[in-house]
DRENDO-1510 file (C-alpha; in Angstrom, 1 decimal, always signed):
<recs>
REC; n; res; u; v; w
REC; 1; UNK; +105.7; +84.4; +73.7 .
REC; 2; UNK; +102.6; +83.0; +74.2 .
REC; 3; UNK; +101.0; +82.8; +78.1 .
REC; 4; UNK; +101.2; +79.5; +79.8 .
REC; 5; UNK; +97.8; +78.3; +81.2 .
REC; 6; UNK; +98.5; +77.1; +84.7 .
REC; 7; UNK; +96.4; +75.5; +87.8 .
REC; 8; UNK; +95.9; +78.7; +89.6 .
REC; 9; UNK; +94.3; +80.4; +86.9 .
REC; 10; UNK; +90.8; +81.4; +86.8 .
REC; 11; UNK; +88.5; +79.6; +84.7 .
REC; 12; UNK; +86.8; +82.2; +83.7 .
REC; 13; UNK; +90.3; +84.3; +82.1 .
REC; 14; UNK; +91.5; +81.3; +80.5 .
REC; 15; UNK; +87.5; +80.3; +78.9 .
REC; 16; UNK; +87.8; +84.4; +77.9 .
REC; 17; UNK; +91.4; +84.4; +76.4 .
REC; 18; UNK; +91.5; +81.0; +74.7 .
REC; 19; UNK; +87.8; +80.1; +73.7 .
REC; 20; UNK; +89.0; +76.5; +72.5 .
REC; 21; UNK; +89.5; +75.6; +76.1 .
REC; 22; UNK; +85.7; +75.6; +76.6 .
REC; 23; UNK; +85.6; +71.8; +74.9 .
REC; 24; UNK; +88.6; +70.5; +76.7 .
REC; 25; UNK; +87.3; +71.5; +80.2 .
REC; 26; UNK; +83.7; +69.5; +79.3 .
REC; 27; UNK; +85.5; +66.9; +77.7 .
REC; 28; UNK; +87.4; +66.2; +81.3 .
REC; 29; UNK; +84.1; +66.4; +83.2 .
REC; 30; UNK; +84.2; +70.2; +84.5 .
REC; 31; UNK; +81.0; +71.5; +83.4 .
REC; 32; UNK; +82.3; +75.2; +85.2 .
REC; 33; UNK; +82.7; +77.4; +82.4 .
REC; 34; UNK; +78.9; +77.4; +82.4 .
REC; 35; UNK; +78.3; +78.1; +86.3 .
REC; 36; UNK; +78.7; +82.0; +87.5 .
REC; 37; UNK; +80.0; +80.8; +90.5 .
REC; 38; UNK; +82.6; +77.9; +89.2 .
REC; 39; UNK; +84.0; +79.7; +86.8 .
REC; 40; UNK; +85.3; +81.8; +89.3 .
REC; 41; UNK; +87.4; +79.2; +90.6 .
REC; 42; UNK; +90.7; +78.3; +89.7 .
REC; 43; UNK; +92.0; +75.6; +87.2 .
REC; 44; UNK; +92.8; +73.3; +90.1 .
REC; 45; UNK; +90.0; +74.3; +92.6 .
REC; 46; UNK; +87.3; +72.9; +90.0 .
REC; 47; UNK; +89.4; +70.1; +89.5 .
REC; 48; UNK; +89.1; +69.7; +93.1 .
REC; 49; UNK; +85.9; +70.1; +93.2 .
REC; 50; UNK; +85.3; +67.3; +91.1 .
REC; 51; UNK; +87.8; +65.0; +92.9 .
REC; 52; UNK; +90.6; +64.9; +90.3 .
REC; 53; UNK; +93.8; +63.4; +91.1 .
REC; 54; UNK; +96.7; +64.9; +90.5 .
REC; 55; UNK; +98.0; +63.2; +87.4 .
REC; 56; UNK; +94.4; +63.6; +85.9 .
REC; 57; UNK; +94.8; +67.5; +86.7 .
REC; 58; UNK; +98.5; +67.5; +85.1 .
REC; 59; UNK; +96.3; +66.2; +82.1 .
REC; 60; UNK; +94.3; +68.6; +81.6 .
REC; 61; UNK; +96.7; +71.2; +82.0 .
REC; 62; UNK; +98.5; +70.0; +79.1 .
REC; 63; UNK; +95.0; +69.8; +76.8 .
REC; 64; UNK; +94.3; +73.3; +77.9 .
REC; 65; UNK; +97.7; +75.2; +76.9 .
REC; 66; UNK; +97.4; +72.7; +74.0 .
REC; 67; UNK; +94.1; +74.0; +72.9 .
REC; 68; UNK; +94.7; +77.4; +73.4 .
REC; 69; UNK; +97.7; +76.9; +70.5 .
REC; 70; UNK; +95.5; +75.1; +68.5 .
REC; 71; UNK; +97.2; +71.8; +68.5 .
REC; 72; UNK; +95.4; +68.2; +69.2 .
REC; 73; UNK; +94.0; +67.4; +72.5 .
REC; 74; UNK; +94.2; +63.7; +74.2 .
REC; 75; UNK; +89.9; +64.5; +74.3 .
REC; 76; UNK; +89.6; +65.6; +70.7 .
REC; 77; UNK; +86.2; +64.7; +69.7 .
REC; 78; UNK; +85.3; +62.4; +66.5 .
REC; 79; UNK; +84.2; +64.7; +63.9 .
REC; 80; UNK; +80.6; +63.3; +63.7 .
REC; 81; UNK; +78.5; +63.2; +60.4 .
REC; 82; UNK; +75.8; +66.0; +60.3 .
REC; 83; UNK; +72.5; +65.1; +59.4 .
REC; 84; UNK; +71.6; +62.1; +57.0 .
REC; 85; UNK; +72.7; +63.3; +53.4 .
REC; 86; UNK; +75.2; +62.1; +51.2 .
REC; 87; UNK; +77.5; +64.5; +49.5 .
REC; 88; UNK; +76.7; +65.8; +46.2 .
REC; 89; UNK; +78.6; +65.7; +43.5 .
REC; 90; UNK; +80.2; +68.9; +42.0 .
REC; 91; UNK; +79.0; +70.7; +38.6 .
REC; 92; UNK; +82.1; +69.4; +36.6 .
REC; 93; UNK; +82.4; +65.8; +38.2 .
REC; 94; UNK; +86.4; +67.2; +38.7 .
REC; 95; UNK; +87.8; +64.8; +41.1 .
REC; 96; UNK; +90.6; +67.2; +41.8 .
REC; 97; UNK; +88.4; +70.3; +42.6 .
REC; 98; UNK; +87.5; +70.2; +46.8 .
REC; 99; UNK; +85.8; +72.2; +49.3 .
REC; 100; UNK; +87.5; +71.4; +52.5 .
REC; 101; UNK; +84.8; +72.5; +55.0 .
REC; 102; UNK; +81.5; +73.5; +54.5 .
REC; 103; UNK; +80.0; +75.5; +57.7 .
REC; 104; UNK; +76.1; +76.0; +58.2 .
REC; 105; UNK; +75.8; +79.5; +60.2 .
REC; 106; UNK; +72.2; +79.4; +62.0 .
REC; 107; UNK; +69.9; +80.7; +64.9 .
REC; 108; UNK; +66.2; +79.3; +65.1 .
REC; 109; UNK; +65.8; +83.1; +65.7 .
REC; 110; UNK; +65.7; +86.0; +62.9 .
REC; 111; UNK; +67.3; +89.2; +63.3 .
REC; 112; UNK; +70.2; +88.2; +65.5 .
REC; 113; UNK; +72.6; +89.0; +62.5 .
REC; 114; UNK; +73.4; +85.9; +60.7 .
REC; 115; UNK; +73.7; +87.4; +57.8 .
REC; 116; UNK; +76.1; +89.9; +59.4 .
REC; 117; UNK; +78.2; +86.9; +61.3 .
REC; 118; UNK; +78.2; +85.2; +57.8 .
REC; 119; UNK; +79.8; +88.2; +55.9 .
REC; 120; UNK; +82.0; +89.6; +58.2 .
REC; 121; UNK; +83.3; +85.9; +59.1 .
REC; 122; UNK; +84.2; +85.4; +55.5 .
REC; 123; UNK; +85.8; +88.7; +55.3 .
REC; 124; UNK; +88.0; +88.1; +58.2 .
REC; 125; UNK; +88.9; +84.7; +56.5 .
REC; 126; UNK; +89.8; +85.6; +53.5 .
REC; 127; UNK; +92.0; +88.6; +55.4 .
REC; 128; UNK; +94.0; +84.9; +56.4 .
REC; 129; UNK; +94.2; +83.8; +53.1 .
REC; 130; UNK; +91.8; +81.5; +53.0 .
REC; 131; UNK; +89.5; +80.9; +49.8 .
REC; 132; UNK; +86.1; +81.5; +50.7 .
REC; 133; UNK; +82.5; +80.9; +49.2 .
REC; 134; UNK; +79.3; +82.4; +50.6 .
REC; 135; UNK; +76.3; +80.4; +49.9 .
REC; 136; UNK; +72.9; +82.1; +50.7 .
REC; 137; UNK; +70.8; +79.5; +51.7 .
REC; 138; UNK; +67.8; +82.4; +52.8 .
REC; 139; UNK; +65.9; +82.0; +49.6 .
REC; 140; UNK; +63.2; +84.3; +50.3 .
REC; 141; UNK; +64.8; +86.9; +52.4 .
REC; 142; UNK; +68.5; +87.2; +50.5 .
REC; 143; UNK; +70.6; +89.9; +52.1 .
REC; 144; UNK; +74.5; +88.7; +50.7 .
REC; 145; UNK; +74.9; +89.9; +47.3 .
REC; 146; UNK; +73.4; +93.5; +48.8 .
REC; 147; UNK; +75.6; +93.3; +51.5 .
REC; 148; UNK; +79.1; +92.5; +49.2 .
REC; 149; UNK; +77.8; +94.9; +46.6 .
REC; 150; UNK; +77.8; +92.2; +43.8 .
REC; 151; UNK; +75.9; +92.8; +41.1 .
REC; 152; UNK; +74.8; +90.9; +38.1 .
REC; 153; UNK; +73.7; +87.5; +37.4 .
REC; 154; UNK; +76.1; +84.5; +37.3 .
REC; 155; UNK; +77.2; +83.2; +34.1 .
REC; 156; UNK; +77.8; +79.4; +32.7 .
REC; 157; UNK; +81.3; +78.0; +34.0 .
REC; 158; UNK; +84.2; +76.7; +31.5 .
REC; 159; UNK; +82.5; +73.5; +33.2 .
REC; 160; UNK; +79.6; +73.7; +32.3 .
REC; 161; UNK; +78.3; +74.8; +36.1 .
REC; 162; UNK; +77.0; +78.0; +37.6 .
REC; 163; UNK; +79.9; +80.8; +37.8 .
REC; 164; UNK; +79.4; +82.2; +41.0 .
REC; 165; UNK; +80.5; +86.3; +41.2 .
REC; 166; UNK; +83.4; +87.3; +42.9 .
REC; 167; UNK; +83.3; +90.2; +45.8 .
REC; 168; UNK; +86.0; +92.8; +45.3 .
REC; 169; UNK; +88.1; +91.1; +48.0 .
REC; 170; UNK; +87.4; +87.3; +46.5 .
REC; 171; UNK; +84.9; +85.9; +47.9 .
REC; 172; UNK; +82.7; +83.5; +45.7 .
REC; 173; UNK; +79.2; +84.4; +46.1 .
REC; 174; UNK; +75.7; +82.7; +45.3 .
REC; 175; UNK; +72.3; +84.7; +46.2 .
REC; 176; UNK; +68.8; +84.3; +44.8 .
REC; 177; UNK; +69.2; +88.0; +44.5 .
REC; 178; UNK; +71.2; +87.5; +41.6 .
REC; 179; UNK; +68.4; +85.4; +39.0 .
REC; 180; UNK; +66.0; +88.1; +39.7 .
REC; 181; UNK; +65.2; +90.9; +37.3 .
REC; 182; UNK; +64.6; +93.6; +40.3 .
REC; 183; UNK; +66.3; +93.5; +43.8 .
REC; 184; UNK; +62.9; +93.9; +45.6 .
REC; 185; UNK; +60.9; +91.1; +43.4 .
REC; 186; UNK; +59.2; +88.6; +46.3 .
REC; 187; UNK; +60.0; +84.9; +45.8 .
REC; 188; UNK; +56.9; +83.4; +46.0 .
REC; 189; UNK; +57.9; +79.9; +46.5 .
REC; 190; UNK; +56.9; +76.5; +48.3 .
REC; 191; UNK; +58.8; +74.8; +51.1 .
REC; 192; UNK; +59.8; +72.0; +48.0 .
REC; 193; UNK; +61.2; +75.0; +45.7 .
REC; 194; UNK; +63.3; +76.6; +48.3 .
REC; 195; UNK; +64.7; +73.2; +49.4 .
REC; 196; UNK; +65.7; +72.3; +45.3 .
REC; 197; UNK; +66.7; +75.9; +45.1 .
REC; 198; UNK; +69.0; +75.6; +48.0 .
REC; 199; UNK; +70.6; +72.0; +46.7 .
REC; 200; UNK; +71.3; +73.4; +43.1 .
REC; 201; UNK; +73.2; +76.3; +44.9 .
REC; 202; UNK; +75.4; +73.7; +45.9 .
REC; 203; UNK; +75.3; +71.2; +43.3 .
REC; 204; UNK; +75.1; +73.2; +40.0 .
REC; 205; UNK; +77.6; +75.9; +41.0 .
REC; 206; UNK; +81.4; +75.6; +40.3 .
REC; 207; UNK; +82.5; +76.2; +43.2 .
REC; 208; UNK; +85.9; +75.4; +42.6 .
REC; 209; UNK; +88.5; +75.3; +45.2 .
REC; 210; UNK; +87.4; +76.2; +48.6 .
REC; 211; UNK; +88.8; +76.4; +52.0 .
REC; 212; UNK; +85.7; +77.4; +53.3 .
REC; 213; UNK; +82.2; +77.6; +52.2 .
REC; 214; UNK; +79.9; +79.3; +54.5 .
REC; 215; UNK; +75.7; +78.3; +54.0 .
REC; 216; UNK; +73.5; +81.8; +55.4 .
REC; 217; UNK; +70.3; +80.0; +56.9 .
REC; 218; UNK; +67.5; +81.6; +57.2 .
REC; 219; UNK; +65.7; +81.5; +60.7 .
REC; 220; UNK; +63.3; +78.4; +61.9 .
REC; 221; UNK; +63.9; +74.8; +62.2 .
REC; 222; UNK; +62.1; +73.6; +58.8 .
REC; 223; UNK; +62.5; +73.5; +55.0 .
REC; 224; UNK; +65.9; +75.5; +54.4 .
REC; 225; UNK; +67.3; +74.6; +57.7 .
REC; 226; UNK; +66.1; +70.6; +57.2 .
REC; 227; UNK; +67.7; +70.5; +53.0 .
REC; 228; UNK; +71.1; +71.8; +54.2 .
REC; 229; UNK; +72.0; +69.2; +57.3 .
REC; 230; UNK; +70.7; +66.6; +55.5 .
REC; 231; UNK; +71.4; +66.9; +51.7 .
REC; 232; UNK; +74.7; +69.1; +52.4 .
REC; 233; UNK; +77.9; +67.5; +53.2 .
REC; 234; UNK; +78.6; +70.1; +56.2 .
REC; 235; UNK; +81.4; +69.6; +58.3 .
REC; 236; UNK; +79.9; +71.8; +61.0 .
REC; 237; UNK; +77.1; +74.3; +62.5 .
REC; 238; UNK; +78.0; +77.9; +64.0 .
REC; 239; UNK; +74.7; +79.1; +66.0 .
REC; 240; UNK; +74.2; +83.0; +66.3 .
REC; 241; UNK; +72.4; +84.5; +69.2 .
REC; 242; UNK; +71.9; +87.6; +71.4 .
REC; 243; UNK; +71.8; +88.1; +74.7 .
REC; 244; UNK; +68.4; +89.2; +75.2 .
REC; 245; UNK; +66.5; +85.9; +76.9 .
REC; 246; UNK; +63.9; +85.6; +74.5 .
REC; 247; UNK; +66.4; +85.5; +71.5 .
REC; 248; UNK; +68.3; +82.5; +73.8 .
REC; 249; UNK; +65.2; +80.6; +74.2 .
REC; 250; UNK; +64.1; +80.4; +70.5 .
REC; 251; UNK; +68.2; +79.4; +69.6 .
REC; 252; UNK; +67.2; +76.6; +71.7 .
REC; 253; UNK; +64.8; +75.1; +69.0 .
REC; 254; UNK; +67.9; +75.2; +66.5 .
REC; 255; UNK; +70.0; +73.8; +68.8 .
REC; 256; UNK; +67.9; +70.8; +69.7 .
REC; 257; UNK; +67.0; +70.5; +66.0 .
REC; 258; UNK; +71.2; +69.9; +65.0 .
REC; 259; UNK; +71.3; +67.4; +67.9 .
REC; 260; UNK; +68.3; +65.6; +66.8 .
REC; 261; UNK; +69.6; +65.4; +63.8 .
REC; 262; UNK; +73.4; +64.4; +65.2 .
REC; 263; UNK; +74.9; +67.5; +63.5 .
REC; 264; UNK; +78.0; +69.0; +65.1 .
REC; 265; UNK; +77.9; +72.3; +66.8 .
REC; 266; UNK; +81.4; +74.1; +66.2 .
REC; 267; UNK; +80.8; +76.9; +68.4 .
REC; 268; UNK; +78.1; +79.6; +69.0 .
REC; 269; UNK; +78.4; +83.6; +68.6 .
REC; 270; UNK; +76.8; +86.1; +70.4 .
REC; 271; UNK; +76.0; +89.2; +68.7 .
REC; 272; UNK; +74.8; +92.7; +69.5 .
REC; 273; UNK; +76.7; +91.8; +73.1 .
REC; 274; UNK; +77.4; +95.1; +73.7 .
REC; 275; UNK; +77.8; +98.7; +72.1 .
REC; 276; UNK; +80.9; +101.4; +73.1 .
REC; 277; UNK; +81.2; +104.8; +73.3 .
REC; 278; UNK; +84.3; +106.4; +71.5 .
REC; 279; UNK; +85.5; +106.8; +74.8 .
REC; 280; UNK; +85.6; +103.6; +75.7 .
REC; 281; UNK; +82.6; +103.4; +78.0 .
REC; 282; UNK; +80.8; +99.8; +77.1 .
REC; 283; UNK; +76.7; +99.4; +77.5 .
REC; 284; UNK; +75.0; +96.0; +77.3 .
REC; 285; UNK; +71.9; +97.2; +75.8 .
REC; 286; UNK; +70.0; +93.8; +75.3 .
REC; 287; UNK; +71.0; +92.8; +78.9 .
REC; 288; UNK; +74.1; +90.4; +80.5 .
REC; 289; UNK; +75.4; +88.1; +78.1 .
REC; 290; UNK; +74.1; +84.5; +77.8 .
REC; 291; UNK; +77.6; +83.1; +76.5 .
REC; 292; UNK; +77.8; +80.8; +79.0 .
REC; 293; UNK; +74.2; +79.1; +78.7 .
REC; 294; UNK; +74.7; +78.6; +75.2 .
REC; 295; UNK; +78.4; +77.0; +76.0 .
REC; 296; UNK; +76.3; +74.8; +78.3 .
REC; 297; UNK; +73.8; +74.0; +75.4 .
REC; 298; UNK; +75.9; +73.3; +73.4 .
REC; 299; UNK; +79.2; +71.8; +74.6 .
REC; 300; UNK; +81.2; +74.3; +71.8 .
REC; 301; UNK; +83.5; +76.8; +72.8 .
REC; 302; UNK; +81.7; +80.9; +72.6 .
REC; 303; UNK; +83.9; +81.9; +69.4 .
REC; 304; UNK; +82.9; +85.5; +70.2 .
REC; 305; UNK; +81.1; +88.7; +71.6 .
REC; 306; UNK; +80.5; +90.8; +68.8 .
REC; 307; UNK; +79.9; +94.2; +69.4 .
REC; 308; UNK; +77.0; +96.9; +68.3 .
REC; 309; UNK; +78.6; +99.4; +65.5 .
REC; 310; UNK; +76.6; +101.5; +63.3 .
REC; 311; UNK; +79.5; +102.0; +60.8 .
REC; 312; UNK; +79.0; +98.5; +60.2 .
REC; 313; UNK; +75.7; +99.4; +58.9 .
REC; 314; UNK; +76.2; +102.3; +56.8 .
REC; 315; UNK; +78.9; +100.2; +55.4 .
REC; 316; UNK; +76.4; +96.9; +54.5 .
REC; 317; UNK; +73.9; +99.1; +53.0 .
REC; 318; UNK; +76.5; +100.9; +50.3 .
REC; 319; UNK; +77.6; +97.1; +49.5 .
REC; 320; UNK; +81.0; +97.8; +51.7 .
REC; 321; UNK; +81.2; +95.1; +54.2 .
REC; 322; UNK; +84.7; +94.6; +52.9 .
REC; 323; UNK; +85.7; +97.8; +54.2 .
REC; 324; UNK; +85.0; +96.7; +57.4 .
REC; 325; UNK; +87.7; +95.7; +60.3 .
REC; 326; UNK; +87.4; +95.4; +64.0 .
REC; 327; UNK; +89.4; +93.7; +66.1 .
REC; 328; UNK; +86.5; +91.0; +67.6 .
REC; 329; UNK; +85.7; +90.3; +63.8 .
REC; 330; UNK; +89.6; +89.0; +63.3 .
REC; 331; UNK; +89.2; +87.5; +67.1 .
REC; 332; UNK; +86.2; +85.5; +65.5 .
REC; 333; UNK; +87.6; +84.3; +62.5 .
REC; 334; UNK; +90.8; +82.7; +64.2 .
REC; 335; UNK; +89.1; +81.3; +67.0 .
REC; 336; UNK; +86.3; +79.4; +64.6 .
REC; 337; UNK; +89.7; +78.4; +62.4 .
REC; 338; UNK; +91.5; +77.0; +65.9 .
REC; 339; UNK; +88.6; +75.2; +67.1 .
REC; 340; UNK; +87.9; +73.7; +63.4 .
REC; 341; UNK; +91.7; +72.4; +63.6 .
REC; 342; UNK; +90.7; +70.8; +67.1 .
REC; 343; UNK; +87.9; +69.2; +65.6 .
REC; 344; UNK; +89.7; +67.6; +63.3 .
</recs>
């Protein structure tokens, strides 16, 4: 049976257990998932605090237990247009043929694992069910098709599009890796070639029928970044970060870049949070988590804290990522599905 979220629970343990909860307390004015020291308080104590009465506390109560099963929220936010583009139309012009959600995973800030979050969340979502593409959007610096252990280049569709290749588990997969002749050959390429590059991936690929396509960004705030929120049609952003300060600051930039451009934030991820021993014993090796400041940032739920693991690695280098299971993986994956179903 699933727990009951009441008025004398702590903010923090509810925030923790049922991430989706994170939108609903902003949404009702209590900014104290963000504060060290209000999130300590209970459910009704920071409703308190902010002079609620008691039928605007029996409110929230009901959005937060609603939330946290995934059903709609009397504060559900519009789902708001991301950038300034107009959808594409597909390879075969097949009015039938949809991709229900197309999600933009970025930073600002390389080597945070983006790449990693993008895989590992397709993974978990196909484990669901779920049809899933992966679209490499990192021209220059393509990691995917190494990663899923695809090989080969993609061939022309019954439609007359781009066939993407299949990972053993499903997955549809586009990489610039693919069109070259050697896996290390540079792509020498203009800001202008990388942004056509990126809108043919969408564009000229038969995609077929999707549930979710994922877009890999590379790091910054320009070219690749700019084409995708504004000649995309994406339903949504996930931002990747680390808890080391320096990692938080430079997210920063890609956060303010998706608000400039009136994008919509679906939740952020922290990776490399923390590593543990086999015996359980758990090190934050890049420092405290910064969850919270990038819940403040952002006003979207922390869909996870994803964990150090060098299996993970030996894994992505032999192509293998499929192999791959851990339980905050799986946690990921159905808490960036329950807050997409919020959204909605």
């Amino acid at each position: 049976m699933a727990e009951t979220i009441t008025a004398d629970m702590v903010i923090h343990d509810v925030v923790t257990k049922f991430p989706a909860t994170v939108k609903v307390f902003h949404g009702h004015g209590l900014p104290c998932t963000a504060c060290a020291v209000g999130a300590r308080e209970s459910v009704a104590g920071g409703a308190r605090t902010h002079r609620f009465s008691p039928e605007k506390l029996e409110l929230l109560i009901k959005d937060l237990n609603a939330a946290a099963q995934g059903e709609p929220t009397s504060i559900a936010p519009k789902k708001a247009p991301v950038g300034r583009g107009v959808p594409l139309t597909m390879a075969s012009g097949d009015p039938n043929r949809k991709i229900k959600q197309v999600i933009a995973i970025m930073s600002g800030k390389g080597g945070v694992g983006k790449s990693l979050v993008t895989g590992l969340l397709a993974v978990s979502l196909r484990r669901q069910g779920q049809q899933v593409g992966i679209l490499d959007g990192d021209i220059t610096g393509p990691s995917i098709a190494r990663m899923f252990g695809t090989k080969g280049q993609p061939t022309k569709s019954a439609n007359g599009g781009i066939e993407p290749l299949r990972s053993k588990g499903g997955i549809k997969i586009v990489s610039m890796n693919m069109f070259l002749e050697k896996e290390s050959d540079p792509v020498v390429w203009r800001g202008p070639m990388i942004s056509s590059a990126i809108k043919q991936f969408y564009s000229d690929v038969d995609w077929g029928n999707l549930d979710y396509l994922l877009v890999d960004l590379p790091p910054g705030t320009s070219d690749a970044p700019m084409t995708v929120m504004q000649a995309l049609p994406l339903d949504g952003v996930v931002v990747v970060s680390s808890p080391q300060m320096l990692a938080t600051m430079i997210v920063m930039k890609c956060i303010n870049m998706v608000q400039q451009l009136k994008g919509s934030i679906v939740g952020v991820v922290e990776n490399m949070s923390y590593f543990e021993t086999p015996n359980g014993e758990r090190y934050e090796i890049f420092g405290p988590s910064n969850g919270t400041e990038l819940v403040s940032m952002t006003g979207a739920p922390l869909l996870g804290n994803l964990p150090i693991d060098s299996s993970l690695t030996t894994l992505c280098d032999a192509g293998r990522v499929e192999e791959y299971y851990a339980d905050a993986y799986e946690e990921l994956a159905a808490n960036f599905t329950s807050t997409l179903r919020i959204k909605r």
